[in-house]
Gaussian input, Z-matrix of N, CA and C with variables (Angstrom, degrees):
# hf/3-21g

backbone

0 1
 N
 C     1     B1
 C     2     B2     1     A1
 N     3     B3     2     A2     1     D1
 C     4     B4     3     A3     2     D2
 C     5     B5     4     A4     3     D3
 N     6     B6     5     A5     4     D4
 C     7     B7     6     A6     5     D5
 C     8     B8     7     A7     6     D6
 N     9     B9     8     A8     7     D7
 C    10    B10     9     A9     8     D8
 C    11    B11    10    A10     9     D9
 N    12    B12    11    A11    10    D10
 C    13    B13    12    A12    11    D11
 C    14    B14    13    A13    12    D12
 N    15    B15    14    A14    13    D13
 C    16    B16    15    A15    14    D14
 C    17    B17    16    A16    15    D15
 N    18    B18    17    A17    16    D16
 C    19    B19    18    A18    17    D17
 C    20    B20    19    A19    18    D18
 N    21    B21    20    A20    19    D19
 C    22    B22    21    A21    20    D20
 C    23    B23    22    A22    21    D21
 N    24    B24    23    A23    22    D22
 C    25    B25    24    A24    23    D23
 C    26    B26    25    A25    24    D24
 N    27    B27    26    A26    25    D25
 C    28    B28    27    A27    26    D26
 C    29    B29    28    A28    27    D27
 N    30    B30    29    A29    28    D28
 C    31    B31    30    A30    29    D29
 C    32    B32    31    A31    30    D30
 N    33    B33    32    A32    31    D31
 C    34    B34    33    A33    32    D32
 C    35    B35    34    A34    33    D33
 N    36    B36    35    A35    34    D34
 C    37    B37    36    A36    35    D35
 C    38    B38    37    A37    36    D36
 N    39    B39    38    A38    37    D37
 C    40    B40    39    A39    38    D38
 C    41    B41    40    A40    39    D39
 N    42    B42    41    A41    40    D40
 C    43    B43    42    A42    41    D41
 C    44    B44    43    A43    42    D42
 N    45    B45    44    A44    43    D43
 C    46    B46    45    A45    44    D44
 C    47    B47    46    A46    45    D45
 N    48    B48    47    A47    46    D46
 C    49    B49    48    A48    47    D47
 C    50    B50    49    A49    48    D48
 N    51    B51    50    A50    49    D49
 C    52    B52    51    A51    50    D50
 C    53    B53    52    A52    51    D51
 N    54    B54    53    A53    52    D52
 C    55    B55    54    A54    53    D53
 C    56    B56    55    A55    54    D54
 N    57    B57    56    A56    55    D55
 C    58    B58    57    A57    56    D56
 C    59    B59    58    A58    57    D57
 N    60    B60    59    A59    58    D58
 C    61    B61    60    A60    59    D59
 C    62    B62    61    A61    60    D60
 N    63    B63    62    A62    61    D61
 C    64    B64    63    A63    62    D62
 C    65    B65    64    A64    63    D63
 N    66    B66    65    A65    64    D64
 C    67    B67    66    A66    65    D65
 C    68    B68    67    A67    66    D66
 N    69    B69    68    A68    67    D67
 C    70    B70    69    A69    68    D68
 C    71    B71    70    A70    69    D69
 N    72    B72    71    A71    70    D70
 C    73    B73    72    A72    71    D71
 C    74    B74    73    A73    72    D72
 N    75    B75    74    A74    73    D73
 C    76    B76    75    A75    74    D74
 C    77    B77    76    A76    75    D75
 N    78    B78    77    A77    76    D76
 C    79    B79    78    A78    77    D77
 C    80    B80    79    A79    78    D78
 N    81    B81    80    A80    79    D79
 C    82    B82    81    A81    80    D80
 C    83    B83    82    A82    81    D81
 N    84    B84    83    A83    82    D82
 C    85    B85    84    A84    83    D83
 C    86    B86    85    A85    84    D84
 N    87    B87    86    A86    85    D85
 C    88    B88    87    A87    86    D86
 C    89    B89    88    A88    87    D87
 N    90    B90    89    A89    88    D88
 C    91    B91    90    A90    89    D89
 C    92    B92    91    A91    90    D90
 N    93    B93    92    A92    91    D91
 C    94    B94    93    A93    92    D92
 C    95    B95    94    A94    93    D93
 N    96    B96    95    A95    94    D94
 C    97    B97    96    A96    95    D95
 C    98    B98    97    A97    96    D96
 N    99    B99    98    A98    97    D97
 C   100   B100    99    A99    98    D98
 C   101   B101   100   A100    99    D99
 N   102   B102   101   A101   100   D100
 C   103   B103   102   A102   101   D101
 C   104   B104   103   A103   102   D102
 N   105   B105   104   A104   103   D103
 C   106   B106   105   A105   104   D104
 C   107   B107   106   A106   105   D105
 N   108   B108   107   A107   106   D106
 C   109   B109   108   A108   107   D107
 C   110   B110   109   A109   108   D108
 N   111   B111   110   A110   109   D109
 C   112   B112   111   A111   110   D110
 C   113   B113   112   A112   111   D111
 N   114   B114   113   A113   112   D112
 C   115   B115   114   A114   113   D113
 C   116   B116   115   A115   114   D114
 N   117   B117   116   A116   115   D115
 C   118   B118   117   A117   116   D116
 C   119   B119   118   A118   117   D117
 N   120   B120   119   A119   118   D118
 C   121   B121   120   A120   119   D119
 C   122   B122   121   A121   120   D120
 N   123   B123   122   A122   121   D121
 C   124   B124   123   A123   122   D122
 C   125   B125   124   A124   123   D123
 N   126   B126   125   A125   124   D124
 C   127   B127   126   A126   125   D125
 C   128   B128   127   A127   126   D126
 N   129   B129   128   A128   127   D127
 C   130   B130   129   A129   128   D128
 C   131   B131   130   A130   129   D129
 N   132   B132   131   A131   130   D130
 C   133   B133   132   A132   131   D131
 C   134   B134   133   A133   132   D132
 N   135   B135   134   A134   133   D133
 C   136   B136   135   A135   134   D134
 C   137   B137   136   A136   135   D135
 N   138   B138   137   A137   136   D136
 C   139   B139   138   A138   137   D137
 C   140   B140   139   A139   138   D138
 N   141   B141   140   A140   139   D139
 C   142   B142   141   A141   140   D140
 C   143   B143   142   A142   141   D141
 N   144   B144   143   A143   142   D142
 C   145   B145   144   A144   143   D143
 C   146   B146   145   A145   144   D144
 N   147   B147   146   A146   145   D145
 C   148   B148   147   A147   146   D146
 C   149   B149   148   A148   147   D147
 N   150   B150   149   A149   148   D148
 C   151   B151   150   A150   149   D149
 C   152   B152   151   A151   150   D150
 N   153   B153   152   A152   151   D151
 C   154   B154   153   A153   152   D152
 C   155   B155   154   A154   153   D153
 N   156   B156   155   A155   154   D154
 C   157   B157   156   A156   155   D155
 C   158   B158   157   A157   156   D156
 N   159   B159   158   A158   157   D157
 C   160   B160   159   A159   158   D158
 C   161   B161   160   A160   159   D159
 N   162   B162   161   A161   160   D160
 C   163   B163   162   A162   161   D161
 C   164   B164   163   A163   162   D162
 N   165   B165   164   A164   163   D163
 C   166   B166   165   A165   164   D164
 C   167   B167   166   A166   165   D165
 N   168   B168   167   A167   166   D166
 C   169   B169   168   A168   167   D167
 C   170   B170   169   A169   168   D168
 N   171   B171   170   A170   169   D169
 C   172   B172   171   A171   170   D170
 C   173   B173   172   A172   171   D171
 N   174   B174   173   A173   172   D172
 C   175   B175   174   A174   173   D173
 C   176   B176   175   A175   174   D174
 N   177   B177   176   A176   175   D175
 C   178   B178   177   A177   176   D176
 C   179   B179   178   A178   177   D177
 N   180   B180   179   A179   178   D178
 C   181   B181   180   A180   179   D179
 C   182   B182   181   A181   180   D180
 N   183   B183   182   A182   181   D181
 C   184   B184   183   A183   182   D182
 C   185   B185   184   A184   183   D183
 N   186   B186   185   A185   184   D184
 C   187   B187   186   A186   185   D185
 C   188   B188   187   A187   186   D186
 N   189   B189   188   A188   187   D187
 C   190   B190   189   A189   188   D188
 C   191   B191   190   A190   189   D189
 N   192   B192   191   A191   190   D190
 C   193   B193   192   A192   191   D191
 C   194   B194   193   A193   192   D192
 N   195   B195   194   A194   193   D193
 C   196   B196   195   A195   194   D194
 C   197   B197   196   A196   195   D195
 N   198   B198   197   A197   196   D196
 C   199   B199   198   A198   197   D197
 C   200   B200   199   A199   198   D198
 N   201   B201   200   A200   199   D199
 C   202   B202   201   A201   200   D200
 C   203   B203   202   A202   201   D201
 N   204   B204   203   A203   202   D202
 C   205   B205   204   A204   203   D203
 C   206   B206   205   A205   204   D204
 N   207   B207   206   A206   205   D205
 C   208   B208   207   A207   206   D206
 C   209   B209   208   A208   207   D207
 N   210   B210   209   A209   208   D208
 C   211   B211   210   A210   209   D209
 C   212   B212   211   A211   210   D210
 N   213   B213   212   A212   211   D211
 C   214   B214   213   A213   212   D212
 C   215   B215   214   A214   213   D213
 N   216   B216   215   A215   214   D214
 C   217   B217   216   A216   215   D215
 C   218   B218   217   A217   216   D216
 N   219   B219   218   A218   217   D217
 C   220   B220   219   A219   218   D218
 C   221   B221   220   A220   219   D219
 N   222   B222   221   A221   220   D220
 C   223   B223   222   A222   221   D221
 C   224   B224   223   A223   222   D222
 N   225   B225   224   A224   223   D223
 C   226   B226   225   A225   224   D224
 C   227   B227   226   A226   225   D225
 N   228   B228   227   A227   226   D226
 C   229   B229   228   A228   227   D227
 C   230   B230   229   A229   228   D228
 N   231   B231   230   A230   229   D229
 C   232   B232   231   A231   230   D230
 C   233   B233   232   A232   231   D231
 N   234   B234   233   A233   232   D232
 C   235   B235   234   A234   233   D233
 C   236   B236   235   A235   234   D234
 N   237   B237   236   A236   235   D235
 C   238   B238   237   A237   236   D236
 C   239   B239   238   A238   237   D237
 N   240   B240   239   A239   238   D238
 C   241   B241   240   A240   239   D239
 C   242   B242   241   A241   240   D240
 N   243   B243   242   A242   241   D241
 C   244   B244   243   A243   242   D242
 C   245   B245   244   A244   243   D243
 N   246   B246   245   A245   244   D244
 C   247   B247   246   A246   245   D245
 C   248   B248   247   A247   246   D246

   B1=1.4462
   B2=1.5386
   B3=1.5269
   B4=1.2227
   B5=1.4158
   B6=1.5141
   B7=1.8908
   B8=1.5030
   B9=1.7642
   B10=1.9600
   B11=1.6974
   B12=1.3659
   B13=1.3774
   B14=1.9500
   B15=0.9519
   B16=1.5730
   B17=2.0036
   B18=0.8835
   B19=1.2037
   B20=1.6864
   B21=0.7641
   B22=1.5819
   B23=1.7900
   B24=1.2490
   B25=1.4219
   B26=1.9197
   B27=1.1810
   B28=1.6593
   B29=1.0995
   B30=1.3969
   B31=1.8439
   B32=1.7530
   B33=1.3269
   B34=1.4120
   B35=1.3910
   B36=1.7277
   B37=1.2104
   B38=1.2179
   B39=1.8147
   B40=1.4566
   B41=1.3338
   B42=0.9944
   B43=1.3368
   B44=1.4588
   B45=1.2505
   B46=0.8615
   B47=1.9224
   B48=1.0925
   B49=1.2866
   B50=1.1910
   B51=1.3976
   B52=1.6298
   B53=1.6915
   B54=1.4703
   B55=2.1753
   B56=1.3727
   B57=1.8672
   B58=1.0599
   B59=1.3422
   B60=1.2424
   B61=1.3050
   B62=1.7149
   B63=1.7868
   B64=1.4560
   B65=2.0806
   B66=1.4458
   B67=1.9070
   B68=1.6458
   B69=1.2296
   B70=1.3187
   B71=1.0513
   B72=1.5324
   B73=1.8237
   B74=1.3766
   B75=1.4176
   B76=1.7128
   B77=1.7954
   B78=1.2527
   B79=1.8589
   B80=1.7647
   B81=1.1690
   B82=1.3867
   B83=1.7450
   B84=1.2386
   B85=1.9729
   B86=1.6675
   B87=1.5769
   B88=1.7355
   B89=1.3073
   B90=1.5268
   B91=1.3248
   B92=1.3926
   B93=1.0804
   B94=1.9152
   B95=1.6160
   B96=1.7564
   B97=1.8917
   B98=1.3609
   B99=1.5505
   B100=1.5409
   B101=1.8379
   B102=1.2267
   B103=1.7731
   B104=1.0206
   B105=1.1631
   B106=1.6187
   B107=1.3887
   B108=1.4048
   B109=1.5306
   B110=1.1864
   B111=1.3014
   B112=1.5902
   B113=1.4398
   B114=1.5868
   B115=1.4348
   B116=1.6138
   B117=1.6601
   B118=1.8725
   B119=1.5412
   B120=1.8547
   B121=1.1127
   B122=1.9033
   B123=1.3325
   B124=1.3193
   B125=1.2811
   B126=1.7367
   B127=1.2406
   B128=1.9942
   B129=1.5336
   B130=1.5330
   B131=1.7200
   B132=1.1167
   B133=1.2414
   B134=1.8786
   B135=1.4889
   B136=1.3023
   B137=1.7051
   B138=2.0099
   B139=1.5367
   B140=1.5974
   B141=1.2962
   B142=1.5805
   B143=1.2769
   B144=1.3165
   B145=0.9849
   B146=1.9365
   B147=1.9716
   B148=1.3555
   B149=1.5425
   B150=1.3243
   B151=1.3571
   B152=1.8693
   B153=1.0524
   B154=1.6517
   B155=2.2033
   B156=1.4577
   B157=1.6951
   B158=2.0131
   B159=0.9717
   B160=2.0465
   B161=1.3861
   B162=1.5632
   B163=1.5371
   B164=1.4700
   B165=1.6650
   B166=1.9677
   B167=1.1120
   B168=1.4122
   B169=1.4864
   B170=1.4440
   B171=1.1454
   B172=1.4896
   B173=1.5095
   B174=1.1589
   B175=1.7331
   B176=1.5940
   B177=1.3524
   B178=1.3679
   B179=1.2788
   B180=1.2899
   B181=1.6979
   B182=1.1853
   B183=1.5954
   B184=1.3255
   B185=1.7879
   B186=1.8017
   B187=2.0049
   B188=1.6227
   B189=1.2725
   B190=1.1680
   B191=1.5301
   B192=1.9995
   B193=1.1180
   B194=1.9469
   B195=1.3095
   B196=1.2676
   B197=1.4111
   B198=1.3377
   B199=1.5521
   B200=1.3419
   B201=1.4724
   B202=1.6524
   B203=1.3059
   B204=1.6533
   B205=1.2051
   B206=1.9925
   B207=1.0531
   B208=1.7715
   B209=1.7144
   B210=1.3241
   B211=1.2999
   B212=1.5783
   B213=1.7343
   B214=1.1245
   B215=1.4315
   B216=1.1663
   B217=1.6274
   B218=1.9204
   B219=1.2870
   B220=1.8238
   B221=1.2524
   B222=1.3665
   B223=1.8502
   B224=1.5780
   B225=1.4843
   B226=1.6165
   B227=1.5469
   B228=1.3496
   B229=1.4220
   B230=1.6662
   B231=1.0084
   B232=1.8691
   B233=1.3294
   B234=1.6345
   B235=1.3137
   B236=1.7437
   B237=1.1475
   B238=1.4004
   B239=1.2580
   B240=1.2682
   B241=1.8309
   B242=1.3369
   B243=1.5657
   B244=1.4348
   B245=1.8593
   B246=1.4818
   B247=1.4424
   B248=1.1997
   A1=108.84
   A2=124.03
   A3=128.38
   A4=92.54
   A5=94.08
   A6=116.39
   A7=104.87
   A8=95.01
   A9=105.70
   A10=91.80
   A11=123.79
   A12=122.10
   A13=96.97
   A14=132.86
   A15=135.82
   A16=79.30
   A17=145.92
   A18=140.13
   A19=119.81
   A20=102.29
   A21=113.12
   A22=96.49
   A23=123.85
   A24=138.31
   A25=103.47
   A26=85.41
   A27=115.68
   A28=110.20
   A29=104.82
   A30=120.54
   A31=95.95
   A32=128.80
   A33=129.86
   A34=110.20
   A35=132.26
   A36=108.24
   A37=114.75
   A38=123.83
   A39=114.57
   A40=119.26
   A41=143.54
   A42=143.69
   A43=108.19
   A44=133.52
   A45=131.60
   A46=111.66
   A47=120.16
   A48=105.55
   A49=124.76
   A50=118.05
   A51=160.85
   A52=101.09
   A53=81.13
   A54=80.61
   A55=112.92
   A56=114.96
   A57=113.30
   A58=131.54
   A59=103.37
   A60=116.82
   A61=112.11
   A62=101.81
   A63=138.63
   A64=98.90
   A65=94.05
   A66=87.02
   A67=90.51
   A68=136.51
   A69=116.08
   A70=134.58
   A71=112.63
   A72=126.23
   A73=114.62
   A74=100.65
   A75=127.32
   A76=88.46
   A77=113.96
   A78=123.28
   A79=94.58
   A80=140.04
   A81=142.26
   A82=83.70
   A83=113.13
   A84=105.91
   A85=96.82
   A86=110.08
   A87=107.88
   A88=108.27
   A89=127.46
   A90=139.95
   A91=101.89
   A92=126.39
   A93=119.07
   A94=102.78
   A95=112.63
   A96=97.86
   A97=89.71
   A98=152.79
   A99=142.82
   A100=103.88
   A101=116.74
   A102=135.98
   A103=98.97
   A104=140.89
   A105=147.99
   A106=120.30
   A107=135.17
   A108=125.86
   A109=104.27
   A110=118.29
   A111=107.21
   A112=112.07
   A113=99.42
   A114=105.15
   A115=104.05
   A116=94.94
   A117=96.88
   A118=106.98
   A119=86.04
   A120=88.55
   A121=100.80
   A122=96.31
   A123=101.89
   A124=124.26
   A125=106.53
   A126=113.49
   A127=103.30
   A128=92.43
   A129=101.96
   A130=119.07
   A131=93.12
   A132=108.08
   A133=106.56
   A134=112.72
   A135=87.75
   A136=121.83
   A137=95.77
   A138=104.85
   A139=108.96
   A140=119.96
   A141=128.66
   A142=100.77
   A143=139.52
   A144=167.27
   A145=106.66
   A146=100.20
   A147=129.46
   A148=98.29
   A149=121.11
   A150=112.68
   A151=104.40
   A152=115.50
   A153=130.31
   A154=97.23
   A155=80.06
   A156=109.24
   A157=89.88
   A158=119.94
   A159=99.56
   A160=88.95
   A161=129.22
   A162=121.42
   A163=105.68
   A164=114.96
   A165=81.52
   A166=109.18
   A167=122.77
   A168=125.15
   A169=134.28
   A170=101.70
   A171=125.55
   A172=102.76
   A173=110.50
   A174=105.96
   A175=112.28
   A176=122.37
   A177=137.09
   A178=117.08
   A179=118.37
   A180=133.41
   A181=88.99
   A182=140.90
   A183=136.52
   A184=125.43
   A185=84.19
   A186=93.29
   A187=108.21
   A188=102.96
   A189=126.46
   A190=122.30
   A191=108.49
   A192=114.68
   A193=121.81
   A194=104.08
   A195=110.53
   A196=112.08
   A197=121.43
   A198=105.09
   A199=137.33
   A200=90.53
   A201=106.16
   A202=114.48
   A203=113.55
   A204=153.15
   A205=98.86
   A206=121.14
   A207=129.09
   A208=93.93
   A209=130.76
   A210=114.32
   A211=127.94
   A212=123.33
   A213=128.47
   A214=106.98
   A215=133.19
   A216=139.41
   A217=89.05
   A218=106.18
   A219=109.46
   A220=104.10
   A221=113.87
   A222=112.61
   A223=95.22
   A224=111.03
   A225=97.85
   A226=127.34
   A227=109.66
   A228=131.82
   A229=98.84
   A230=105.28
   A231=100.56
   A232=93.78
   A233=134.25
   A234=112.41
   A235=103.38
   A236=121.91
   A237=115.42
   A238=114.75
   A239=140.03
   A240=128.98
   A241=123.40
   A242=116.24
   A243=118.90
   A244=113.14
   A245=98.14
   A246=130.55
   A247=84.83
   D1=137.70
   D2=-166.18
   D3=-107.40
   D4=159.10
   D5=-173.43
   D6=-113.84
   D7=115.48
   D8=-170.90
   D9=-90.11
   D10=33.03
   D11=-178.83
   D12=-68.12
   D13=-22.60
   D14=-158.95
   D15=-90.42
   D16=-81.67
   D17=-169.45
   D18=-46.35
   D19=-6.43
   D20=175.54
   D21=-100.82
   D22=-42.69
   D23=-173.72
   D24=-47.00
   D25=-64.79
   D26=177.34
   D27=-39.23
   D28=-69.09
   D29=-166.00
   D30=-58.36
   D31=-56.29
   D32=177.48
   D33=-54.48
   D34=-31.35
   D35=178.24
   D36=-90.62
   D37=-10.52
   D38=152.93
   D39=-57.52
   D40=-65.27
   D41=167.46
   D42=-21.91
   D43=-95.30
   D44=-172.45
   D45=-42.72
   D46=-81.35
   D47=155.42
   D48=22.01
   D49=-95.69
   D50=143.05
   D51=3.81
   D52=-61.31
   D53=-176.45
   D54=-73.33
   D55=-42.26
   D56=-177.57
   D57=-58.83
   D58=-6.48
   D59=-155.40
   D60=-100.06
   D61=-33.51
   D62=175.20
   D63=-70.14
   D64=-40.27
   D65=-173.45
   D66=-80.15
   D67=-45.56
   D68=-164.57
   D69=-72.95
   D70=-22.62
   D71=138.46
   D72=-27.42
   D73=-78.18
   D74=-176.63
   D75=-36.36
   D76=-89.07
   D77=-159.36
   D78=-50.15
   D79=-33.36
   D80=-143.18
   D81=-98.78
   D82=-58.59
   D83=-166.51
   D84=-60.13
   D85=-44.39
   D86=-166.53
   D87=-57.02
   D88=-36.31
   D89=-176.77
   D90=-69.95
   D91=-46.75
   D92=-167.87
   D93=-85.19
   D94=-25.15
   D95=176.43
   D96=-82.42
   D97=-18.13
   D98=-171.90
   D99=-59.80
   D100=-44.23
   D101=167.35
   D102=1.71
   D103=154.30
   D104=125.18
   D105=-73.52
   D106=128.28
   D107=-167.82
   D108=-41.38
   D109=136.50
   D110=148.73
   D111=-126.72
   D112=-171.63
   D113=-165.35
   D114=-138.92
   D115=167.95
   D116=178.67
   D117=87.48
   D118=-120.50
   D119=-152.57
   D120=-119.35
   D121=3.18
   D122=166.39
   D123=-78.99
   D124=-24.67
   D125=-161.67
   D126=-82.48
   D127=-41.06
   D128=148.46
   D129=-21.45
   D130=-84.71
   D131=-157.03
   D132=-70.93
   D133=-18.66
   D134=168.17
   D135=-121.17
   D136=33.72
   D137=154.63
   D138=-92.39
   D139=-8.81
   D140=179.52
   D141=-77.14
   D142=-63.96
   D143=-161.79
   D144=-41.75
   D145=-51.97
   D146=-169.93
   D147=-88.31
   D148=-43.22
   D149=177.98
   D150=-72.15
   D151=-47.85
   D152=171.71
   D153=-18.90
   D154=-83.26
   D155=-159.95
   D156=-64.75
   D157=-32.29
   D158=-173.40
   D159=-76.36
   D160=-46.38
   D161=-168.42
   D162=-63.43
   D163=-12.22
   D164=168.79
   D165=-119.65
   D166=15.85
   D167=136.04
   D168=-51.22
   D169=-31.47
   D170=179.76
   D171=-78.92
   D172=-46.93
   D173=-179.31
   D174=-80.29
   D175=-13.36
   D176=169.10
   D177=-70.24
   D178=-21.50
   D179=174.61
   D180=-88.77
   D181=-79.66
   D182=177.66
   D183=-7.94
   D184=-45.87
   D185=-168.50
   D186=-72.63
   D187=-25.85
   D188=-179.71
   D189=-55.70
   D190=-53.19
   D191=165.56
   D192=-73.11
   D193=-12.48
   D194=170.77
   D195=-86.96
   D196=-33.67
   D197=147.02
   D198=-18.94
   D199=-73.02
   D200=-162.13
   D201=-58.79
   D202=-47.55
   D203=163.53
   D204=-38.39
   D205=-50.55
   D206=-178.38
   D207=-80.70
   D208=-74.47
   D209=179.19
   D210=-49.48
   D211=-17.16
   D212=174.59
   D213=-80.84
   D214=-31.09
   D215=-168.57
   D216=-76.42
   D217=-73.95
   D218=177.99
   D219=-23.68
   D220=-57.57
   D221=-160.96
   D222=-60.95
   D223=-55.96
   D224=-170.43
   D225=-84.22
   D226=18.44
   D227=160.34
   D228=-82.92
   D229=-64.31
   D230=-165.47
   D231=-59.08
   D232=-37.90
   D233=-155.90
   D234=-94.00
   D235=-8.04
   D236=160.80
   D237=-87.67
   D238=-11.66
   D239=140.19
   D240=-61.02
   D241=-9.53
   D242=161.91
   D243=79.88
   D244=40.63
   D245=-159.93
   D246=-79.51

């Protein structure tokens, strides 16, 4: 008899994941509207900065669905060997 302990593993590090991922948005936007205007070339550099850090948030949600997507394929691998 095989142990589905690894699918339970998974599902908890999506979750968690998932939230962590939701607070560092949350703390990361509150921190960049906290700013004082700036100007030049700072202001440059810390709209790069905001577009930079949401675009690998965005791909951090992505890894996420490729997770689920990798632990869902496993499950129906073991269960078509009749595990």
């Amino acid at each position: 008899m095989r142990s589905f302990k690894g699918q339970g593993n998974v599902a908890m590090t999506l979750v968690f994941t998932a939230i962590a991922l939701i607070i560092g948005v949350l703390v990361f936007s509150e921190v960049f509207n906290a700013l004082p205007t700036l100007s030049g070339t700072a202001n440059t550099t810390a709209t790069q900065i905001e577009t930079t850090t949401f675009s690998a948030f965005n791909l951090a949600a992505v890894g996420l669905i490729v997770l689920a997507a990798a632990a869902i394929l496993s499950y129906l691998f073991l269960f078509r060997r009749g595990a």
